[in-house]
N, C-alpha and C positions, 0 to 999 in steps of 0.2 A: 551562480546567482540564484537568488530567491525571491520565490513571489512577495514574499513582507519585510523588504526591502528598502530602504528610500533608494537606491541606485536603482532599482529595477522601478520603482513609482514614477519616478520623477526622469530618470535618465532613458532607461531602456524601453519602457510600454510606449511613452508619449512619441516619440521619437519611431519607434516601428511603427505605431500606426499610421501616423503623419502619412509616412509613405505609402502606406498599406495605404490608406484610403485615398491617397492623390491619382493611382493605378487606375487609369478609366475602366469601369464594368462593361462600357458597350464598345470599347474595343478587343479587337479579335484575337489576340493573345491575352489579356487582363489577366485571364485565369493563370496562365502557364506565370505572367512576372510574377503574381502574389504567390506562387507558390514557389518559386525562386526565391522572391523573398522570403517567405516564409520558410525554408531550409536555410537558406545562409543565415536568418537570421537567429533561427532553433540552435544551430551549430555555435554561432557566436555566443547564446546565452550560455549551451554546455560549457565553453571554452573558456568563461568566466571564474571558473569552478574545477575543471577538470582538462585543461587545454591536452595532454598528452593521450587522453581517449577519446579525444575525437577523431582519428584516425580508424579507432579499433572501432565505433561505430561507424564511420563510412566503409571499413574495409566491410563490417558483417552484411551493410547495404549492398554495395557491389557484388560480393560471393553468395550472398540469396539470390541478388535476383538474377544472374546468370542459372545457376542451379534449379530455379523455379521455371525457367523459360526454357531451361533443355528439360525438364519435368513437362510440361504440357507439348512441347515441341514433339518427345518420343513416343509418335503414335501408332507405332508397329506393333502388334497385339501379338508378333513368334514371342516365343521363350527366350529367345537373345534378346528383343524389345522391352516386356516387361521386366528382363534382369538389372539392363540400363534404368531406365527408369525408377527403380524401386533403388541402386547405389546411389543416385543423383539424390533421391530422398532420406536416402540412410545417412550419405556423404552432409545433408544439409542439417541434419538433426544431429550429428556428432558436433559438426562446426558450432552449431549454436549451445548447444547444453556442452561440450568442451571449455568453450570458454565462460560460461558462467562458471563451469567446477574448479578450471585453472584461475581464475581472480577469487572466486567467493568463497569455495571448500576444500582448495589441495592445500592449504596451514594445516586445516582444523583434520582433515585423513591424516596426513602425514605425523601429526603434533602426535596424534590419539594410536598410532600404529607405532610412535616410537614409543609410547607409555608401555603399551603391551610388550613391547619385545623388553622393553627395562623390567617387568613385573617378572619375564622368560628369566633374561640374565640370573635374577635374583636365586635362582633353584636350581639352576645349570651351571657349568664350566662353558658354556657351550659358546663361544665369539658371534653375537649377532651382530650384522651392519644395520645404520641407522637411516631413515630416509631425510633428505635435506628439510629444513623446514626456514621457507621465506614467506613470510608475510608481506603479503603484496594487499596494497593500498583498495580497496572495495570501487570499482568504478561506481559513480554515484549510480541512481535508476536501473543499474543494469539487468537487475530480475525483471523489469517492469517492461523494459523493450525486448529482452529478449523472449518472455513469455507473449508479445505481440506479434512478433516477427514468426517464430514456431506455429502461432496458427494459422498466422500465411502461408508457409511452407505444404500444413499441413492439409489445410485445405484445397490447397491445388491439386497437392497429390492426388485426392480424391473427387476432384471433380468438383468441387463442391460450387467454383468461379473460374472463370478464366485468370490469368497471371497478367497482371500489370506490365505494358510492355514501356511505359514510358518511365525511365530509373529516376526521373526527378520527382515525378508523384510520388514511386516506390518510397524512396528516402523523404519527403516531404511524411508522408503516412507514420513512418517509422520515427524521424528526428521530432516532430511537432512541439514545441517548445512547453504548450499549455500542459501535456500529460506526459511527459519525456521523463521528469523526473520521479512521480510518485504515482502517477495513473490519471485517470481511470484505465485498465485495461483496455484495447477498444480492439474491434477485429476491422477486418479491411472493408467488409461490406457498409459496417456502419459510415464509413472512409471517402472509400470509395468513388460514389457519384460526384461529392461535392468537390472532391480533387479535381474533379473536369468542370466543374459549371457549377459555381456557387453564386447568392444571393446576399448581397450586404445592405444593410438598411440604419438610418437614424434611428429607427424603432430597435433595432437587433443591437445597436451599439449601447442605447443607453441602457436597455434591460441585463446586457453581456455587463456591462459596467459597474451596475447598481447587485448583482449578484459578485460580481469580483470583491465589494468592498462588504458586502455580508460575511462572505470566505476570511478577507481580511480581518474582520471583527471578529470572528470566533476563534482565529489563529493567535491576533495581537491582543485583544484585551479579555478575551475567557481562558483557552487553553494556555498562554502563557502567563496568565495571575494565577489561573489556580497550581500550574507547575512548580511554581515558587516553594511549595508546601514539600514536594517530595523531593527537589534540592535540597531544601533545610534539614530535610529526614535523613537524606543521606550525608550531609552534611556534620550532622548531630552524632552518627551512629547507630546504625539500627540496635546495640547492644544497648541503648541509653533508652532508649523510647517505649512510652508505656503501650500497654495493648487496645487504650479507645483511640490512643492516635498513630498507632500502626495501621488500624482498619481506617481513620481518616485519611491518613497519608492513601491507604490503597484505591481508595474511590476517589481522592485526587488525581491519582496517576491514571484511574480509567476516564475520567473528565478529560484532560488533560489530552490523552492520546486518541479521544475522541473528536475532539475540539477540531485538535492538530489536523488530522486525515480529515475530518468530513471540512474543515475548513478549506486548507488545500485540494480538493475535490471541487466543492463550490466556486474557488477561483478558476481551475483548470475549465469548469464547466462557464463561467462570463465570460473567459477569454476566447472559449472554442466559440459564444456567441459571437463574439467580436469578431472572430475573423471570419463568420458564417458556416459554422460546424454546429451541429448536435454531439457533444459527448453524454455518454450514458450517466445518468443517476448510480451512483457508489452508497451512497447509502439512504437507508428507508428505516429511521427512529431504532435504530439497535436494543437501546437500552430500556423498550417497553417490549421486548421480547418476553412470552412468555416459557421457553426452553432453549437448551441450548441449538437447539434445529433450529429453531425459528429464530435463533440469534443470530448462526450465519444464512438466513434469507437476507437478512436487514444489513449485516455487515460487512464490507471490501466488496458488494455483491457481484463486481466484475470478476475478480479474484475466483472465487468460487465457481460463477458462470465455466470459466478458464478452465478449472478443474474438473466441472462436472460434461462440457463435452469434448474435453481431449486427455482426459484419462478416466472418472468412471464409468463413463458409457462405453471407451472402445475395451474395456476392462470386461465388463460383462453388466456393468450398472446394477442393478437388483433382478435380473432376469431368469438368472440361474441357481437360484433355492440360496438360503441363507448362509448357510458358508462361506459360498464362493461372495453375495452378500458381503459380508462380513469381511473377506479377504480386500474384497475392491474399498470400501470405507475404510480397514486401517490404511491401506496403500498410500489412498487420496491425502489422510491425515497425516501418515509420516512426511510425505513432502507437502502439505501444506507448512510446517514445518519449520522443514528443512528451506522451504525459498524465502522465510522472514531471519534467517541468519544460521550461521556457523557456530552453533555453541549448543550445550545438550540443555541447557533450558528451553531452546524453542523445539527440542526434540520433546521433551515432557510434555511443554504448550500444548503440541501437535496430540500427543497420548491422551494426552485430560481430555479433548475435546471429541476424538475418538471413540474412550469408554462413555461420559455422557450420552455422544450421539447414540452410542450401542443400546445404552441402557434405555434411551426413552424410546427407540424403536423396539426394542422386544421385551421393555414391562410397563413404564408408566407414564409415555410419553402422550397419551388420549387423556391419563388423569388430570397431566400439566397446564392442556387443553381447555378443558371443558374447569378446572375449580383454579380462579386464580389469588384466593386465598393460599392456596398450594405455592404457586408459581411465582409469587412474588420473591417471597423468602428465598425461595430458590435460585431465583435467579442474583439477588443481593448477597445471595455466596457466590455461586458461581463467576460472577463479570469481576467483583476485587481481587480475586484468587487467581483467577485465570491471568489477569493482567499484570499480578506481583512475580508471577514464574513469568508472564514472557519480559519484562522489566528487569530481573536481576539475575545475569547473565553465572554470575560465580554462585558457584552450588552449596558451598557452604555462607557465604552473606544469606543465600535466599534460606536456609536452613534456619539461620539466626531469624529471620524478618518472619519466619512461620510460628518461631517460638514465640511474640511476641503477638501477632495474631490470634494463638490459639494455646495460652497456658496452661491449658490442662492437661496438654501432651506431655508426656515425661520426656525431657531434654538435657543439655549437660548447659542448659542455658540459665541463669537463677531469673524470674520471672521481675516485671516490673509493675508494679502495683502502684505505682505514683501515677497519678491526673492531674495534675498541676499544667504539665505540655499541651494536652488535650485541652485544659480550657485555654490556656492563654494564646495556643497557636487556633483553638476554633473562633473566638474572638475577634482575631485577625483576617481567618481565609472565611466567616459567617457571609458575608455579602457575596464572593465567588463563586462559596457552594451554592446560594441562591439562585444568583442568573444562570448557572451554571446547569440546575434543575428546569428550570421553568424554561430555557431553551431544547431542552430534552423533549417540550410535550409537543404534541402534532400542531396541536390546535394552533400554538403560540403563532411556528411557522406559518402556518396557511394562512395568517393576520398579513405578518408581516411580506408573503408572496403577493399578498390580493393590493396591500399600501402600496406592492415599488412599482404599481402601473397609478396609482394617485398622485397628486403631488403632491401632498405630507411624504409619499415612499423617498420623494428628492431631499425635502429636509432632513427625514430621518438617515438617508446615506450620507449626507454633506456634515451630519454631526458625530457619525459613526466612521465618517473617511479622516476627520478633524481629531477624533479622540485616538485612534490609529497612528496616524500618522506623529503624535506629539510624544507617545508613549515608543515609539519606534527612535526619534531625536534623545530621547533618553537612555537610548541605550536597553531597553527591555524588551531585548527578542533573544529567542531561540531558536536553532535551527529546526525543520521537521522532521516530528521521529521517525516519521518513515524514507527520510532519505537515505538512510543506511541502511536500506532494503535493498 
């Protein structure tokens, strides 16, 4: 099930709340039923969608949090103590990155070690055996909870909180409906207190509401009108398509997958109002970055967060002279990666972003800064380019889609010099790219944050819920691209 939806609008939200808010607040279980409901009801939504993993997330709830509670439970400081303890950790860290590797990367190992040993065969006599290769179905969300759960684990190891003794908050934290499938990453702290004793309010419902149908507008009527554009492109053939609407088409597809996430985000974040949650802000204007550093401050910034205190800091962070430097930032990059998909484009993805980061920290990353006549350009290469490699997963289409970007490169591609597509297809997507832009600036937002406590903010979500939902009865949706994250 999906948040832009009419099942999930009209069937599943109205309908859970109902209940949700019938739960008296000043009775003395309140908290423990909504949060029963709220996991049976997280679990129903998965199930909508993926009924046969939902097991594999309750099993992964169950064996965390037995393994976290003999984790804080082994408080014998002999050498036997700390051995236990430290397998219960080790034991808990195989389990979880095991099964992401077994659902999301044993094809793409296996696929890519039988290529090699076929590359062997070809110079040898020599009989190689080949590894099985099944491709098994991506559990939806599964990098998204499993990278939550991990720093549960991780944290307790270290002291950082005590371990959740009660398994239905555990699983409630971990299932949570609003961020289950695409994020925000959240950790337990942030979680935590409200799991025992939370606050619902008329005030928190409408504001949670009126920010759901924002999410909803930039998913259904920006991100998916301007998406229309790099359907049609691939649809066309990238071998057909000239080079000013290769680069349209590429800042459609950054629009687009902008939309999507920070759309999706924005709902996950009304809904966590609704049920009286704080989830974190995911993104902060990406696309007035003036480098690539300061574009992942703004960008997934849970994601990142994720990365930079449970691998480059325990890594060595920047503390250790520039090499070692150097070493912990590619690391971080390769699996940054490697957790948005199985295929060596997002392994490139990961590299491009990599050497950028390198380059503006150790030459011109202060220039980018301070002159942003520099940075502009810069960055209007950087974000369509970045976005066509993570986009076009087969190495040679992306090879073709490059030529076509940038003709001057000698290719075995013959160049297309026709603009005829570029105007007639800019013609058509002119109004998209617009709102599309003008939702990009801060200012616009902070208008529209400061209207939804006015009430013009009501009519303007009651025409922005109306235009949404009519564009949805017609069939013009698409799923989110980062569900197959």
């Amino acid at each position: 099930m999906v948040f832009s939806s009419l099942l999930f609008i009209f069937g599943f939200m109205p309908l859970f709340f109902l209940i949700y808010y019938l739960i008296p607040e000043k009775w003395e279980h309140g908290t423990t039923a909504r949060n029963l409901l709220l996991f049976i009801g997280s679990l129903l939504f998965y199930a909508h969608g993926e009924p046969r993993y939902v097991f594999l997330m309750l099993a992964s709830i169950v064996i965390n949090y037995f393994l976290t509670v003999q984790i804080a439970d082994e408080r014998n400081m002999s050498l036997a103590g700390k051995r236990r303890r430290k397998f219960y950790f080790v034991t808990a860290l195989l389990f979880n990155i095991g099964m992401l590797f077994f659902f999301k990367y044993s094809f793409f190992v296996a696929h890519n070690i039988n290529r090699g040993l076929y590359q062997l065969m070809m110079y040898t006599d020599m009989p190689v055996p080949y590894l099985p290769e099944v491709q098994l179905k991506n559990p939806v969300g599964i990098s998204f909870y499993t990278f939550q759960i991990m720093s549960y684990v991780i944290d307790v190891y270290y002291r950082r909180y005590a371990p959740e003794r009660n398994i239905l908050s555990l699983g409630t934290y971990i299932s949570m409906f609003p961020q289950l499938i695409a994020g925000p990453i959240v950790t337990y702290p942030e979680m935590g207190r409200r799991l025992h004793r939370r606050h619902i309010s008329a005030k928190g419902f409408d504001l949670g509401f009126k920010t759901f149908i924002l999410g909803l507008a930039a998913k259904v009527l920006i991100a998916n009108r301007i998406g229309i554009l790099w359907t049609d492109i691939e649809r066309i053939g990238y071998e057909s398509i000239s080079t000013p609407l290769a680069w349209m088409g590429a800042f459609a597809y950054s629009f687009q997958l902008y939309f999507d996430f920070y759309g999706y985000s924005l709902m996950a974040i009304g809904l966590g109002r609704m049920l009286g949650f704080a989830l974190p802000e995911n993104f902060k204007d990406p696309y007035l970055a003036r480098s690539a550093t300061d574009f992942w401050r703004r960008w997934h910034i849970t994601l990142g967060r994720w990365f930079r205190t449970y691998l480059y800091i325990p890594l060595g962070g920047s503390r250790e002279g520039t090499l070692k430097t150097i070493r912990n930032i590619f690391v971080v990059w390769l699996f940054t990666g490697m957790w948005h998909g199985a295929d060596w484009n997002f392994i490139i993805w990961g590299m491009l972003f990599f050497v950028l980061l390198m380059l503006e920290r150790l030459f011109f990353g202060k220039v980018l800064d301070k002159v942003p006549l520099l940075s502009v350009p810069y960055m209007l290469l950087v974000i369509p380019v970045s976005w066509v490699i993570f986009a076009i997963s087969d190495l040679q289409r992306l090879g073709v889609y490059f030529s076509r970007m940038f003709p001057f490169v000698p290719v075995n591609y013959a160049s297309n010099v026709n603009t005829e597509d570029f105007v007639r297809y800019g013609q058509v997507y002119a109004l998209s790219f617009g709102i599309a832009i003008v939702f990009c600036i801060p200012w616009v937002k902070k208008r529209i944050e400061k209207m939804l406590r006015r009430p013009v903010g009501t009519i303007l979500c009651v025409a922005l819920f109306l235009c949404s939902v009519y564009f949805l009865a017609q069939g013009l949706d698409n799923p989110f691209l980062y569900y197959r994250f």
